[in-house]
Biopython code that builds the backbone (N, CA, C, O; Angstrom):
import numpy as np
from Bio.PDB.StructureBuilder import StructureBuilder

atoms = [
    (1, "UNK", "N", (-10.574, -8.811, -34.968)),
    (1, "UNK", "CA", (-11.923, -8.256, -35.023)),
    (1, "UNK", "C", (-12.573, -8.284, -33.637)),
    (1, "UNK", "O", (-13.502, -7.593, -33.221)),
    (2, "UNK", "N", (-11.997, -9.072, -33.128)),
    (2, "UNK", "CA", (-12.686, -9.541, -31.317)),
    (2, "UNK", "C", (-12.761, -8.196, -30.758)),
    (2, "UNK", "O", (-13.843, -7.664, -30.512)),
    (3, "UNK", "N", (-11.739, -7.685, -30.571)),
    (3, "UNK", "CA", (-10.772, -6.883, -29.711)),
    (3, "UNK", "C", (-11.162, -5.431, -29.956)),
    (3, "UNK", "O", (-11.198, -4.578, -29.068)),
    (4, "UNK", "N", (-11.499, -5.195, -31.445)),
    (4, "UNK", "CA", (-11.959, -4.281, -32.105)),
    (4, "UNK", "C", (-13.811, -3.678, -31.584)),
    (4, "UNK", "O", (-14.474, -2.662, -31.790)),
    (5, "UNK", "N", (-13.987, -4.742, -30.986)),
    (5, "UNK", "CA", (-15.637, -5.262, -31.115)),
    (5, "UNK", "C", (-15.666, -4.600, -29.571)),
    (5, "UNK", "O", (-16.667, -3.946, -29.277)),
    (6, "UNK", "N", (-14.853, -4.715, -28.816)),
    (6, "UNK", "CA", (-15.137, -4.462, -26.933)),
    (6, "UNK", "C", (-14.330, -3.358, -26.951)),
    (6, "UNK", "O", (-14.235, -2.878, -25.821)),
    (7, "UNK", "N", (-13.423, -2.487, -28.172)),
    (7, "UNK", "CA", (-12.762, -1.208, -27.522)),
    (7, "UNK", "C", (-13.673, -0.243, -27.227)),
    (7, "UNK", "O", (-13.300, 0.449, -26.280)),
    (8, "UNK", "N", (-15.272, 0.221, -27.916)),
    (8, "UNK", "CA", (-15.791, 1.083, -27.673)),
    (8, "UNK", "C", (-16.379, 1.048, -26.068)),
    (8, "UNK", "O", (-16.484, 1.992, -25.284)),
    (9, "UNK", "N", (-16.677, -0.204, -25.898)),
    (9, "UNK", "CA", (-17.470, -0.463, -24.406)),
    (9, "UNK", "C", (-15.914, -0.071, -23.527)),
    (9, "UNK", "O", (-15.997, 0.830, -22.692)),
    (10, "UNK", "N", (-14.872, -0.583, -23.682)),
    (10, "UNK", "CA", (-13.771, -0.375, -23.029)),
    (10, "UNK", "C", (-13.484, 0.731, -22.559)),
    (10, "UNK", "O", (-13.445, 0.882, -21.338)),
    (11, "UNK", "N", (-13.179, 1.900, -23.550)),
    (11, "UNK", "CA", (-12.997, 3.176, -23.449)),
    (11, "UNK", "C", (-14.491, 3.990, -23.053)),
    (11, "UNK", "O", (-14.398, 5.218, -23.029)),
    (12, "UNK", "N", (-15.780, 3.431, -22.761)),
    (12, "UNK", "CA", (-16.776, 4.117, -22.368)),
    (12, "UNK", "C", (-16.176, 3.945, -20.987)),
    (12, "UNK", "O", (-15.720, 4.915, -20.380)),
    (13, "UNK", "N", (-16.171, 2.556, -20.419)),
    (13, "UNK", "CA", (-15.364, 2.007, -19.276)),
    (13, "UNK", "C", (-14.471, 2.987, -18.605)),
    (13, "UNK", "O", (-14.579, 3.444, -17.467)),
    (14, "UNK", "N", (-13.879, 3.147, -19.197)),
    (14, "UNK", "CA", (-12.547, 3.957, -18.686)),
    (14, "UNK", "C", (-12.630, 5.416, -18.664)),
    (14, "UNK", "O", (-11.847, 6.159, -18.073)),
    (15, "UNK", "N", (-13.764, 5.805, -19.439)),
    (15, "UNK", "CA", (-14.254, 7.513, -19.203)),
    (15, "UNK", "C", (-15.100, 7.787, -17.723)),
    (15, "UNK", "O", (-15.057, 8.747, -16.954)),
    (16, "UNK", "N", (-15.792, 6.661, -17.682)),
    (16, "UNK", "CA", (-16.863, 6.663, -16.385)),
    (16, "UNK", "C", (-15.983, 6.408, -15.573)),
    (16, "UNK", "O", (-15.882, 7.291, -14.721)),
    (17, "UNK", "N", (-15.030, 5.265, -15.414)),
    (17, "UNK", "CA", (-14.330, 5.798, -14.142)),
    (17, "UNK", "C", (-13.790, 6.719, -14.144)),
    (17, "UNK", "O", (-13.585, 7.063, -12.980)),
    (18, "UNK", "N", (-13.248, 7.651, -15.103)),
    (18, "UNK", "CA", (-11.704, 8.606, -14.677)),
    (18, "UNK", "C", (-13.037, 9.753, -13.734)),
    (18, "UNK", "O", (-12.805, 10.285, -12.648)),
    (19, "UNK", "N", (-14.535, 9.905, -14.618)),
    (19, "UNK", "CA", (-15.131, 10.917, -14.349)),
    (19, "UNK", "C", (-15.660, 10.625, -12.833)),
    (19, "UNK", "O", (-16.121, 11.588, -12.220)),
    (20, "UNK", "N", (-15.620, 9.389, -12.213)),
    (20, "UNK", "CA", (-15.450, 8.725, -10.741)),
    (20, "UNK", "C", (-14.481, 9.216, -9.710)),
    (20, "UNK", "O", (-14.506, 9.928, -8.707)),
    (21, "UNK", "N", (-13.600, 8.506, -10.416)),
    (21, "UNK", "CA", (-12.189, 8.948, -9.283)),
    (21, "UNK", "C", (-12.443, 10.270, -9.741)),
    (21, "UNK", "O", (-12.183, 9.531, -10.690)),
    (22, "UNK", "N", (-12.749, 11.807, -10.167)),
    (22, "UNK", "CA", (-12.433, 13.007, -10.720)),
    (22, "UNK", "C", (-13.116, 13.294, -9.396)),
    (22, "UNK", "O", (-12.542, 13.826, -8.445)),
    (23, "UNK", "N", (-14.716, 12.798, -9.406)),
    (23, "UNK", "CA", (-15.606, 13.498, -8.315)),
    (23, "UNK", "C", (-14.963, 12.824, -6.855)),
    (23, "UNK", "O", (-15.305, 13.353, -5.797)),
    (24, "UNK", "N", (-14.188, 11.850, -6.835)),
    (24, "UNK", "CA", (-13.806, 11.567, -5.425)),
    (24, "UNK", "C", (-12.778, 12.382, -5.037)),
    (24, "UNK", "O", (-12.354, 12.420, -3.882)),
    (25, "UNK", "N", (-12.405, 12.961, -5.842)),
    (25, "UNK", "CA", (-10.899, 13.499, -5.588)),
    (25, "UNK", "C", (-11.417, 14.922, -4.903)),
    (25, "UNK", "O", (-11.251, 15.516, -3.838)),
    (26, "UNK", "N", (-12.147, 15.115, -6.153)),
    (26, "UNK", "CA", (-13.067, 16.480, -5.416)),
    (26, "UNK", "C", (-13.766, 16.795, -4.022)),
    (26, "UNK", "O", (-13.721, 17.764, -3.264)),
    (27, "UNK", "N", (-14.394, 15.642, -4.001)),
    (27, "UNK", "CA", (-15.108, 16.053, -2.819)),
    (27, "UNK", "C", (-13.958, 15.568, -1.458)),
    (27, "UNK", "O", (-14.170, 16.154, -0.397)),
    (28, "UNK", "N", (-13.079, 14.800, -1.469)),
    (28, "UNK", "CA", (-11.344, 14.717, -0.882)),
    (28, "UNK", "C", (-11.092, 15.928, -0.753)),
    (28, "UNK", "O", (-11.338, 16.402, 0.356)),
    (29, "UNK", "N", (-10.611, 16.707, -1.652)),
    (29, "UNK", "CA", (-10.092, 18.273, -1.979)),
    (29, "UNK", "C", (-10.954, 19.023, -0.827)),
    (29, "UNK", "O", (-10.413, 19.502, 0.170)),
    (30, "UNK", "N", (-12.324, 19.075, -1.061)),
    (30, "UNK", "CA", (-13.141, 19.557, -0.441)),
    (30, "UNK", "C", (-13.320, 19.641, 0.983)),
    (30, "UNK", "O", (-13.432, 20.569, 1.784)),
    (31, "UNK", "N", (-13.310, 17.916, 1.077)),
    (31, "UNK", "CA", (-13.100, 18.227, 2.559)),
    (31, "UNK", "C", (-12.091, 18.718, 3.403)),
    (31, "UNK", "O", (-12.185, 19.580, 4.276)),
    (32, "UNK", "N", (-10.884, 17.913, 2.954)),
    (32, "UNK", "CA", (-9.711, 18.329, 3.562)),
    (32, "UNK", "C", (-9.411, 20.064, 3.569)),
    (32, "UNK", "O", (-9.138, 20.633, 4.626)),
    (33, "UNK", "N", (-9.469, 20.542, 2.722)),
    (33, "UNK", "CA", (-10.028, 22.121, 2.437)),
    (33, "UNK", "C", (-10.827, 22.541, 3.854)),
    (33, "UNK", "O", (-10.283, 23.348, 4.608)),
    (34, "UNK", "N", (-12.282, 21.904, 4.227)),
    (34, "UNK", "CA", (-12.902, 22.439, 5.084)),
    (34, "UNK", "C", (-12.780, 22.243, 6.585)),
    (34, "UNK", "O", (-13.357, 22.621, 7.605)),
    (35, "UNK", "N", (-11.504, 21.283, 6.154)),
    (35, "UNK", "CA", (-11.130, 20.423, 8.141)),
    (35, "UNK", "C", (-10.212, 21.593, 8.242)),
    (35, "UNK", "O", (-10.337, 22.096, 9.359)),
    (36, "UNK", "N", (-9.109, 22.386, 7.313)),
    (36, "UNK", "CA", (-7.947, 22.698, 7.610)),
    (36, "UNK", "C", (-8.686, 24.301, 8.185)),
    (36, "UNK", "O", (-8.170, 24.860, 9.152)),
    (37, "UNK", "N", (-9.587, 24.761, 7.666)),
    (37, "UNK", "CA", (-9.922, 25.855, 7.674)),
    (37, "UNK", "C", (-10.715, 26.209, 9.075)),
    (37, "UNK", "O", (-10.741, 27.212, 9.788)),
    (38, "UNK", "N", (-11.412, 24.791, 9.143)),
    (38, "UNK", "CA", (-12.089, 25.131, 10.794)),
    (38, "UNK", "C", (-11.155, 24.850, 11.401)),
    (38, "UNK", "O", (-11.261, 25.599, 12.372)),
    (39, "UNK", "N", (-9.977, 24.094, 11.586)),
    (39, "UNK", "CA", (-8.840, 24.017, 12.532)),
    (39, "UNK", "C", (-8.395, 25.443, 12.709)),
    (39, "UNK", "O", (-8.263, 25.713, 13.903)),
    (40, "UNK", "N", (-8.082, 26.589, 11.774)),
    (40, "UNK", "CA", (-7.277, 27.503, 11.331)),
    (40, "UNK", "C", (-8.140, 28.236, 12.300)),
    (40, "UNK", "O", (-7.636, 28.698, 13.324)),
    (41, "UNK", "N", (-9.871, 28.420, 11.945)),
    (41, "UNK", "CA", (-10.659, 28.905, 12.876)),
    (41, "UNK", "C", (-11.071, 28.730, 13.958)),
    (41, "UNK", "O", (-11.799, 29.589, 14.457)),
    (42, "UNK", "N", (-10.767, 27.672, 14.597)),
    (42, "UNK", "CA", (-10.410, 27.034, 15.938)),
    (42, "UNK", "C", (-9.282, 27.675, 16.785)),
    (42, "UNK", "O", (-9.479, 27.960, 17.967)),
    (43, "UNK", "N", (-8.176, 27.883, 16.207)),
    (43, "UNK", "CA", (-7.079, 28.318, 16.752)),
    (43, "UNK", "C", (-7.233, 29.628, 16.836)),
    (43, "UNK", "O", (-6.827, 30.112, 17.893)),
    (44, "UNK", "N", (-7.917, 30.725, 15.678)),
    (44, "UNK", "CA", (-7.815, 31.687, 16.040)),
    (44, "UNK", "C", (-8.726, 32.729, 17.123)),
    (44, "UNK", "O", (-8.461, 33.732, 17.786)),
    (45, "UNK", "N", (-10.062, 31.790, 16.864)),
    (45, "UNK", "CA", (-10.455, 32.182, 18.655)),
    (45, "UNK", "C", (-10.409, 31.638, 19.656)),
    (45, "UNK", "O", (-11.143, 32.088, 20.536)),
    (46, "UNK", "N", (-9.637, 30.570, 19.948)),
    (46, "UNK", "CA", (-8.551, 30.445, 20.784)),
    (46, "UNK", "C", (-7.622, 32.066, 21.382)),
    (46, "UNK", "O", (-7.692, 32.807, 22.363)),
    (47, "UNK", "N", (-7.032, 32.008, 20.471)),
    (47, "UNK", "CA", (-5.991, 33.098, 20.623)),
    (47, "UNK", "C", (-6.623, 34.951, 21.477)),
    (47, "UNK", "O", (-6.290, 35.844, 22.255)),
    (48, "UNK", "N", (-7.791, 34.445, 20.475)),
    (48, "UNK", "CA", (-8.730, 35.664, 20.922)),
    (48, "UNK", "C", (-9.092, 35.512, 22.196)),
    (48, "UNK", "O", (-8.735, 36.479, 22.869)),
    (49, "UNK", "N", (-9.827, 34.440, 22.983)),
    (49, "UNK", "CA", (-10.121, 34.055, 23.890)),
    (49, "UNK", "C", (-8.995, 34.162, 24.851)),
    (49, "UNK", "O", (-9.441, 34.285, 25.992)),
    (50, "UNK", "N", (-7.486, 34.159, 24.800)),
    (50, "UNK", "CA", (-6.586, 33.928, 25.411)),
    (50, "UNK", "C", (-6.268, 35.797, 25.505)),
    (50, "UNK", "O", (-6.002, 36.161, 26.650)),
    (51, "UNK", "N", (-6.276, 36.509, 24.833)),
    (51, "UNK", "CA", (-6.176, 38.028, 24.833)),
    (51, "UNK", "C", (-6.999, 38.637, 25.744)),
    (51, "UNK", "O", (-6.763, 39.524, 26.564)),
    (52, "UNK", "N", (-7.765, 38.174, 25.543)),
    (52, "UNK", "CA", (-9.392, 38.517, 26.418)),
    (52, "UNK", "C", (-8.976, 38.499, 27.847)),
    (52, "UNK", "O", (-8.813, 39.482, 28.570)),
    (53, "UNK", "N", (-8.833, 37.306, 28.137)),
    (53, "UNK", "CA", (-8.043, 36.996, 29.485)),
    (53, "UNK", "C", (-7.246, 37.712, 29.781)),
    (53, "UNK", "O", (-7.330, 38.543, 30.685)),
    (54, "UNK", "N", (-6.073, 37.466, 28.873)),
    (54, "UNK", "CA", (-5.178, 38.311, 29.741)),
    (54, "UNK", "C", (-5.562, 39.820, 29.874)),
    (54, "UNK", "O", (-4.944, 40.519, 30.676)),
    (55, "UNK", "N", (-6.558, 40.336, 29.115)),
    (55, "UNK", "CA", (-6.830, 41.993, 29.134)),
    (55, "UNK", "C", (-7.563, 42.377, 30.760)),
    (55, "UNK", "O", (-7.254, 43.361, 31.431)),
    (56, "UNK", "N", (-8.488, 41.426, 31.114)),
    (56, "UNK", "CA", (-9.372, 41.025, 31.713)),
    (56, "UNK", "C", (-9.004, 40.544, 33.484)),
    (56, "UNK", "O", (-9.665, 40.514, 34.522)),
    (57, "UNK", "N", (-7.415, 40.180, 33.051)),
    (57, "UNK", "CA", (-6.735, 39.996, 34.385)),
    (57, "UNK", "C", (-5.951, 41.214, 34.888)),
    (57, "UNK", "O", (-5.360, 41.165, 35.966)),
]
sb = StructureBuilder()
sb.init_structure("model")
sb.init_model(0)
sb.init_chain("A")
sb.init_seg("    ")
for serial, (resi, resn, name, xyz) in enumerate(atoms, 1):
    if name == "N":
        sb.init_residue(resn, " ", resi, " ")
    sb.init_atom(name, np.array(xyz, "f"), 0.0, 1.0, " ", f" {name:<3s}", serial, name[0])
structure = sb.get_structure()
């Protein structure tokens, strides 16, 4: 009966975290998402910048 008595608090327990780690993962996802993309956009006016030049020389 003990055991019976703490599963509801338990499993509330264990919903609030999963819905925890869910939003960390997300906003993880998120960022890493927005580092790769300004890198991607980093490089490509780079490249532009490097065309330029050479058009320019």
């Amino acid at each position: 009966m003990g055991l019976f008595a703490f599963l509801p608090i338990l499993l509330i327990g264990v919903f609030y975290l999963a819905i925890i780690v869910a939003i960390f993962f997300l906003i993880y996802s998120w960022v890493n998402k927005f580092i790769t993309l300004r890198q991607e956009q980093n490089d490509l006016l780079r490249e532009i910048v490097k065309k330029m030049d050479q058009k320019n020389s």
